[in-house]
Backbone as CSV, one residue per row, in Angstrom:
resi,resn,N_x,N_y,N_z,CA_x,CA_y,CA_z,C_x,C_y,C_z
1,UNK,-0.092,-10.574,-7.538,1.113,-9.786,-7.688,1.211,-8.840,-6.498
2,UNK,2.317,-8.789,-5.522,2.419,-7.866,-4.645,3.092,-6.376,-5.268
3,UNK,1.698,-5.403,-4.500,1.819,-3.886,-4.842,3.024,-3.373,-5.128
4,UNK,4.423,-3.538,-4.041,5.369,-3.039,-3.824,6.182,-3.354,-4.101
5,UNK,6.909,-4.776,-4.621,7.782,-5.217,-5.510,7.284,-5.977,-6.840
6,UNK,6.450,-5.867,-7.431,5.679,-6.266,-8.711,6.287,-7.827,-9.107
7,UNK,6.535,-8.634,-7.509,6.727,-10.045,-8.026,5.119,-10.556,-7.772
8,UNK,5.269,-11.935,-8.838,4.045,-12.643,-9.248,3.731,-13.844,-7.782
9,UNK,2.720,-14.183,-7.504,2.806,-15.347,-6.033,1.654,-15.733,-6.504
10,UNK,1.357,-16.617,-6.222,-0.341,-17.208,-5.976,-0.968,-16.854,-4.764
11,UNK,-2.273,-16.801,-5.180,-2.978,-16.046,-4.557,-2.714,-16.596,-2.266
12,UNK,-2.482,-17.585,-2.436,-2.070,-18.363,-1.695,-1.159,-17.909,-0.172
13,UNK,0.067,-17.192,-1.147,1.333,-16.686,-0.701,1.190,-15.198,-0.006
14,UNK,-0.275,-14.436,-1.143,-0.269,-13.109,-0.903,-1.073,-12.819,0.342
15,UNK,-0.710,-11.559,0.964,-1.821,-11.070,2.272,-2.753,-9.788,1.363
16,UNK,-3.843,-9.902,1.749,-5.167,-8.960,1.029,-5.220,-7.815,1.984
17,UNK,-5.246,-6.473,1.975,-5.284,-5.785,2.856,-6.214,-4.176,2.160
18,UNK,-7.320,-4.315,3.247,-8.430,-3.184,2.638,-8.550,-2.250,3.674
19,UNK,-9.199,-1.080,3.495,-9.625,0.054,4.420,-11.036,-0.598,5.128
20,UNK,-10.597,-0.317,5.934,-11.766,-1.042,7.703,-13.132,0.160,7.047
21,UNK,-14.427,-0.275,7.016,-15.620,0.643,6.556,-16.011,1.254,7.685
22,UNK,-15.619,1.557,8.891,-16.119,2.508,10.071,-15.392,3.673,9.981
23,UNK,-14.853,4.455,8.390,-14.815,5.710,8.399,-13.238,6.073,8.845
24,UNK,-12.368,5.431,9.199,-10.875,5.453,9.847,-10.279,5.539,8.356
25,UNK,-8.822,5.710,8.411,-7.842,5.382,7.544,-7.037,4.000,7.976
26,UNK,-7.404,3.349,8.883,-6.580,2.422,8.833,-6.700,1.056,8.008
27,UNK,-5.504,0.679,7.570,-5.506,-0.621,6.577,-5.729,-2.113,7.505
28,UNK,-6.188,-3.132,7.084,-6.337,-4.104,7.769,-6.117,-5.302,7.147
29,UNK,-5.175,-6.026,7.321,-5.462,-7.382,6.397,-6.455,-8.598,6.404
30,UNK,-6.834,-8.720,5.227,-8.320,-9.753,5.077,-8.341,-10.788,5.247
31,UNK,-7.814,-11.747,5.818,-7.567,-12.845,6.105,-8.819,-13.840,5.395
32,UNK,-10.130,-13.705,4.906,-10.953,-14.321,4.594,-10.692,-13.881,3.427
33,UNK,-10.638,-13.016,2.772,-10.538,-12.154,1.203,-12.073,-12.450,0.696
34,UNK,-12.500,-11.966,1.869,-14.300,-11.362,1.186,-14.262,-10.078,1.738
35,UNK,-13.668,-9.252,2.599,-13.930,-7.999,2.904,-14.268,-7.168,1.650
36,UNK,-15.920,-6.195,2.055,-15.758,-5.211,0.985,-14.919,-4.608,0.556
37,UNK,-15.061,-3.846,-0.406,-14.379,-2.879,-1.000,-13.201,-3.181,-1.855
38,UNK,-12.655,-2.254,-2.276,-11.257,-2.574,-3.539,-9.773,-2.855,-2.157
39,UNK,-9.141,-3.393,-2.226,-7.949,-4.072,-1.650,-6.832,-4.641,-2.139
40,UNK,-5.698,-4.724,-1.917,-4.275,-4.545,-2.686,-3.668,-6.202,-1.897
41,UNK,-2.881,-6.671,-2.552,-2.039,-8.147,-2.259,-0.655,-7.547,-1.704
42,UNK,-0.014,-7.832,-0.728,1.275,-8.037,-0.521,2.120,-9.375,-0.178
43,UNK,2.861,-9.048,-0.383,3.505,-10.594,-0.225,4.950,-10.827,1.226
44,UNK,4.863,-11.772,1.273,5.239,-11.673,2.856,6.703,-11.382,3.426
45,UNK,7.255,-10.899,2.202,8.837,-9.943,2.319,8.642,-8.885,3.206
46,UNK,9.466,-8.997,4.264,9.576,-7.892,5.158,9.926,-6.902,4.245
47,UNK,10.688,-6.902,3.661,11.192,-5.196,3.192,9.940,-4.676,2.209
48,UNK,8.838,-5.360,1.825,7.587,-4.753,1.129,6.605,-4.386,2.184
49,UNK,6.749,-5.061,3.770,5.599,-4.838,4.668,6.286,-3.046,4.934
50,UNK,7.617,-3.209,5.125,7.941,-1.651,5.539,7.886,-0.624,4.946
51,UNK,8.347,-1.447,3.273,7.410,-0.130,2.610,5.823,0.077,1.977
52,UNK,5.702,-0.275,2.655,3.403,-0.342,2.358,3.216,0.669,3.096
53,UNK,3.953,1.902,3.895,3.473,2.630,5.084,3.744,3.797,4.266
54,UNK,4.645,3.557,2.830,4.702,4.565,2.097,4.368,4.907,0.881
55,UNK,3.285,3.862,0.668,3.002,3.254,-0.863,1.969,3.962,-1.099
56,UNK,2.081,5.235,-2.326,1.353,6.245,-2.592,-0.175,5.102,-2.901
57,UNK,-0.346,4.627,-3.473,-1.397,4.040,-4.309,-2.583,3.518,-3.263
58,UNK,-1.336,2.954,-1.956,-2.366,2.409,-0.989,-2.588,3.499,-0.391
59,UNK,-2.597,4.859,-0.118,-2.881,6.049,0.209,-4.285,6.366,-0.649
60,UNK,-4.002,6.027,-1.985,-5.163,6.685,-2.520,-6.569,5.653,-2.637
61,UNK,-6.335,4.230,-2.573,-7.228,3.572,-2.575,-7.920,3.539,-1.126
62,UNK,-6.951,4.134,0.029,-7.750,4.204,1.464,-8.746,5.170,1.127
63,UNK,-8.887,5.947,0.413,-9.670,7.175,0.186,-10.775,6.579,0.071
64,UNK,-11.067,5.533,-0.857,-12.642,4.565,-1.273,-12.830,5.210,-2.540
């Protein structure tokens, strides 16, 4: 399910995107979807990539 418009995709469709572990805030997408840590699905609608830059939740899960 992508974060930002709560439509359903297979896992397939979605991009995985986690906080990089060298201590930064920046988000990175997982392309393997083994990266540690907890990480959020988006799906490949431009108008959900533009708003992921404002998506409280992925703010708080960058925290760890």
């Amino acid at each position: 399910m992508c974060v930002i418009c709560r439509q359903r995709f297979s896992k397939s469709e979605l991009t995985r995107y986690v906080r990089i572990m060298n201590g930064s805030d920046k988000l990175v997408p997982d392309l393997t979807g083994r990266a540690p840590g907890r990480g959020f699905y988006l799906c490949a609608n431009e108008a959900c990539k533009v708003k992921m830059a404002a998506f409280g939740a992925a703010r708080k899960k960058r925290r760890g």
